[in-house]
C-alpha positions in Angstrom: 0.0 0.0 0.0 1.3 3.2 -0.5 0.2 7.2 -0.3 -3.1 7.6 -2.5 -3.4 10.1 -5.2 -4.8 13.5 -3.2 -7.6 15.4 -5.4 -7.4 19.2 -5.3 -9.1 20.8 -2.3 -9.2 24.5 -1.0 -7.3 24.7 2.4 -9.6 25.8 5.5 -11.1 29.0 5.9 -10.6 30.8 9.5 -14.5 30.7 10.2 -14.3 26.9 9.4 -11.3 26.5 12.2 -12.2 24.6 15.3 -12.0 25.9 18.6 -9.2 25.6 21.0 -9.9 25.1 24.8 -6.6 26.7 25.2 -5.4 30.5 24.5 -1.5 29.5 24.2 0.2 32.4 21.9 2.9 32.2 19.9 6.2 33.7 21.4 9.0 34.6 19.1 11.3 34.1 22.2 10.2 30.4 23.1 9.1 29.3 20.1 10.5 27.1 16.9 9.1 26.5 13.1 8.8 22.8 12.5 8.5 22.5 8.4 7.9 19.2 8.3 8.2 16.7 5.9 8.2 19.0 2.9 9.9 17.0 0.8 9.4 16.2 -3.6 8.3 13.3 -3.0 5.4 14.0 -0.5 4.3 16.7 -2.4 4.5 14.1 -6.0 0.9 13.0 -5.1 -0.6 15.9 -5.0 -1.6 17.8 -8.6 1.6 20.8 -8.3 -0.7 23.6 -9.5 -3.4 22.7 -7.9 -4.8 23.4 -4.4 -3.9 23.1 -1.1 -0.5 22.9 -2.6 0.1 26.8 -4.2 -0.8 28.2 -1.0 0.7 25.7 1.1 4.3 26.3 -0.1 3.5 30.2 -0.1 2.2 29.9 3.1 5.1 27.7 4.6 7.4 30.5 3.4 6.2 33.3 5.1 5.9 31.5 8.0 9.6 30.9 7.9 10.4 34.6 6.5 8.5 36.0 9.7 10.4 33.3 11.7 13.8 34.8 10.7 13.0 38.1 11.0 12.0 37.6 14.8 14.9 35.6 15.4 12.9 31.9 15.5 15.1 28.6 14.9 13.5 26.8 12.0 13.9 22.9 12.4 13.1 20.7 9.0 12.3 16.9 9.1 13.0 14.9 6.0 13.4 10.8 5.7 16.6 9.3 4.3 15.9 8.1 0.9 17.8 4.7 1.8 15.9 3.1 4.9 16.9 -1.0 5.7 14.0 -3.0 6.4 14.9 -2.8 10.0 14.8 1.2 10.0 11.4 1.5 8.2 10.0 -0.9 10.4 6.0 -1.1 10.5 5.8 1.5 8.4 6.2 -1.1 5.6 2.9 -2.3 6.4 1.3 1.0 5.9 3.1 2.7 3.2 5.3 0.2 1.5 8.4 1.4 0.3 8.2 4.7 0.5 10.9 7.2 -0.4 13.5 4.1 -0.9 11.4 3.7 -4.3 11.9 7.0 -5.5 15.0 8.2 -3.9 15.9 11.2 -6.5 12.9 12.5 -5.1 14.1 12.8 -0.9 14.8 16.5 -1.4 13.2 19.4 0.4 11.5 21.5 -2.2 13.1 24.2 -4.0 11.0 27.2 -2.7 11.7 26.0 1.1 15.2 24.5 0.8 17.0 24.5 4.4 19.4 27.1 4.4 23.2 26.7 6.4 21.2 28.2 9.6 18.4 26.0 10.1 18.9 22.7 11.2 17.4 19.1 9.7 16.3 16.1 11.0 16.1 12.8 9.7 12.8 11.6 10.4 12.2 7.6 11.0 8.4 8.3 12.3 5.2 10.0 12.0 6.5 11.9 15.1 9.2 14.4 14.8 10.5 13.2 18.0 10.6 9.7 17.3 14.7 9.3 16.9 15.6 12.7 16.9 16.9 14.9 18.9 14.6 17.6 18.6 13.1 17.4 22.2 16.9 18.1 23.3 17.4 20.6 21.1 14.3 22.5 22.1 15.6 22.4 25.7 19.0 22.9 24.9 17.7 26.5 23.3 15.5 27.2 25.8 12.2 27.0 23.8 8.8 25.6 25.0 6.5 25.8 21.7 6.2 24.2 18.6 4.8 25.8 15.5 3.7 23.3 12.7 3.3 23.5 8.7 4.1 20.9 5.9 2.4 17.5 5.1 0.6 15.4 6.0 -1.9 17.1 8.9 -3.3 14.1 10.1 -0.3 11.6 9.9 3.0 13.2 11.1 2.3 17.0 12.3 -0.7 15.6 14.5 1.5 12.8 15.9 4.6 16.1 16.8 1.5 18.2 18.0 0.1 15.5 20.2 3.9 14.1 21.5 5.1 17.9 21.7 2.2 18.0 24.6 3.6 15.0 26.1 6.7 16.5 26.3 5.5 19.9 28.3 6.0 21.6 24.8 2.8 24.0 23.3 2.2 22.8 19.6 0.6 25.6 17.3 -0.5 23.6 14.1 -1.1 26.1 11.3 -4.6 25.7 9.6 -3.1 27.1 6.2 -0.2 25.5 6.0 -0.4 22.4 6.7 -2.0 19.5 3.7 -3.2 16.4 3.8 -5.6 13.9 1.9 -8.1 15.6 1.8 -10.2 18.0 3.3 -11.7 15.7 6.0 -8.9 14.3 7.4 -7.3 18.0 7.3 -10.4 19.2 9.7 -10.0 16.0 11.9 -6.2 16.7 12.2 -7.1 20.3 13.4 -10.2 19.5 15.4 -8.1 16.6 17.5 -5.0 19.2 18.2 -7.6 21.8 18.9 -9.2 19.5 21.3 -6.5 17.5 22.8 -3.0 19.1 22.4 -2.2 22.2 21.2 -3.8 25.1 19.5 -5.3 25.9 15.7 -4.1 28.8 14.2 -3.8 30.9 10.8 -0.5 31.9 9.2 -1.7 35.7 9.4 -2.0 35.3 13.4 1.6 33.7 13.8 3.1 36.3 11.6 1.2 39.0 13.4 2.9 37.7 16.7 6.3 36.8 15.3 6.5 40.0 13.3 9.3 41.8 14.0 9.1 45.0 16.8 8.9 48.4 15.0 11.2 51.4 16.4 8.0 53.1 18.6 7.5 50.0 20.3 11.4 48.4 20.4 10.4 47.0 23.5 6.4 45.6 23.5 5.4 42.6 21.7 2.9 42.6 19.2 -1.0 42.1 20.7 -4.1 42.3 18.6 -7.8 42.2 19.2 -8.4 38.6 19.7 -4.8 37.9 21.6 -6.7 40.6 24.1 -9.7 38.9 24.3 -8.5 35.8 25.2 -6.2 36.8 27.6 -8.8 38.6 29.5 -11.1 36.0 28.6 -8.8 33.8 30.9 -8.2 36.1 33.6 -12.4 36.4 33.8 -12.7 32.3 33.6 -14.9 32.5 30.7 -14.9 32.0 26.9 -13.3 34.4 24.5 -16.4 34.5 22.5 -18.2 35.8 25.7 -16.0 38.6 25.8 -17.8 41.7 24.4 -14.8 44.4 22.9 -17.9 46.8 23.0 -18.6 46.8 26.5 -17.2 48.3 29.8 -15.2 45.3 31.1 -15.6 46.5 34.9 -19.4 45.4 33.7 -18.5 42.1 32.0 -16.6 41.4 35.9 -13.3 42.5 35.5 -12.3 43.9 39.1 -8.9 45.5 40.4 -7.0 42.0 40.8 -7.6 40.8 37.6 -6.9 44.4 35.9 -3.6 44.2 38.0 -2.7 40.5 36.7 -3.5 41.9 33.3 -1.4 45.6 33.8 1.7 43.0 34.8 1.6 41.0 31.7 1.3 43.8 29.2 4.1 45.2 31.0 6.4 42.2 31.0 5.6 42.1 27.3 7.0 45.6 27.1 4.1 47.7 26.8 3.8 51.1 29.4 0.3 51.0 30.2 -1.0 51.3 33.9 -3.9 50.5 35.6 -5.6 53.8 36.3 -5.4 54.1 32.5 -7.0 51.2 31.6 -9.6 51.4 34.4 -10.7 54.7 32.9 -10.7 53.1 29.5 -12.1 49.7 30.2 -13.6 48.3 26.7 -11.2 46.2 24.7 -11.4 48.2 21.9 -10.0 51.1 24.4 -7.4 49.1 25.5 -6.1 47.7 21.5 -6.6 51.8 20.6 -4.3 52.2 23.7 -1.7 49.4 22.9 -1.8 50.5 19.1 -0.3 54.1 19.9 2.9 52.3 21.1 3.6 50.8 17.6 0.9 48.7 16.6 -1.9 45.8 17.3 
């Protein structure tokens, strides 16, 4: 048995995305950009100009630009096209042969290719873990999350989502930029990391985090509407989606503890607001309009 042939399909849209019972963020300081599996001859069953794959590879790329410019190691896994019986193990069962069939096809594609910096794994399992070193790595660097594109979503970047949570590590598998056989087992691949281990986001809300710090706000990290609503969402014990941005947050039961636990985070992010200021101005719109006049949201 090997990898079926994968009929076009349109990647998901953000109001198709599942939601995640956690508000983890993206931190260009703890995280790393897992490209994973990316290689000619994963891609070879797919139609080239045809959907998900033009906007996966585009996608997949500005991830990684955004990751350089804010400093984020990018990590690649790719399996050895020459694998002994005893290395590919059960996945013989499964897949057959795999790359050892078509070994002119092992490398990464062109438009991704690793670069002297980043650093490449050879990968024996679904899991990017699985015999590697990339759980050593991590720690070794100091890094705690795990941000996800390539192929396939349901096979080996759910398997590094769901063993990344095993390992303490917060998993961020990108909705756009990510591929699999289709468009059902792409939304099962998000809904279980959504639900399980880590949490579903869009390429345009890791860039906005990752993206590098402007000179009026050399010293805040990015925050935007919805990062604000779940933190306060979380401070308030309820759901993001509760969260009005309209509407006096004193009335929706902020009180001066939880305005205090919020006034110390935005500060340790970098940001100069203080509490009186945000008591007087106490809708989260206020408060983005607020963060937006030290750079941006």
């Amino acid at each position: 048995m090997s990898i079926p042939t994968i009929a076009a399909y349109s990647l998901p849209a953000d109001d198709s995305l599942p939601r995640n019972r956690v508000d983890w963020i993206p931190d260009p300081a703890r995280a790393v950009l897992l490209i994973h599996d990316l290689q000619e001859y994963f891609l070879d069953f797919y139609g080239p100009r045809e959907e998900p794959i033009p906007t996966l590879l585009a996608n997949a790329r500005r991830l990684r630009d955004a990751a350089d410019a804010a400093g984020v190691p990018v990590v690649y896994t790719a399996q050895p096209f020459e694998q002994s019986p005893k290395d590919r193990g059960l996945l013989q069962s499964f897949w057959g042969p795999g790359l050892t069939a078509k070994p002119h096809r092992h490398p990464i594609v062109a438009s991704l290719a690793p670069r002297e910096q980043d650093i490449v794994l050879v990968k024996w399992r679904y899991s990017a873990f699985a015999r590697t070193d990339l759980l050593q790595r991590m720690r070794q660097m100091g890094r705690d999350q795990l941000v996800i594109c390539g192929v396939y979503a349901h096979i080996g970047c759910m398997i590094s989502a769901a063993d990344a949570f095993m390992n303490d590590i917060q998993s961020f598998m990108v909705a756009d930029a990510v591929a699999d056989f289709n468009a059902e087992r792409h939304a099962m691949a998000l809904d279980y990391v959504a639900q399980r281990c880590g949490v579903v986001c869009t390429v345009r809300e890791v860039v906005e985090v990752l993206a590098p710090r402007t000179p009026q706000n050399a010293g805040a990290a990015s925050v935007s509407v919805e990062v604000l609503r779940h933190q306060v969402a979380e401070v308030l014990g309820s759901a993001p989606e509760e969260v009005d941005p309209a509407v006096s947050l004193l009335e929706q039961g902020m009180d001066s503890i939880r305005l205090m636990t919020l006034v110390e985070r935005f500060r340790a992010a970098g940001h100069s607001v203080g509490f009186v200021e945000l008591a007087e101005a106490p809708t989260l719109l206020q408060w983005a309009e607020r963060l937006q006049a030290e750079g941006r949201v």
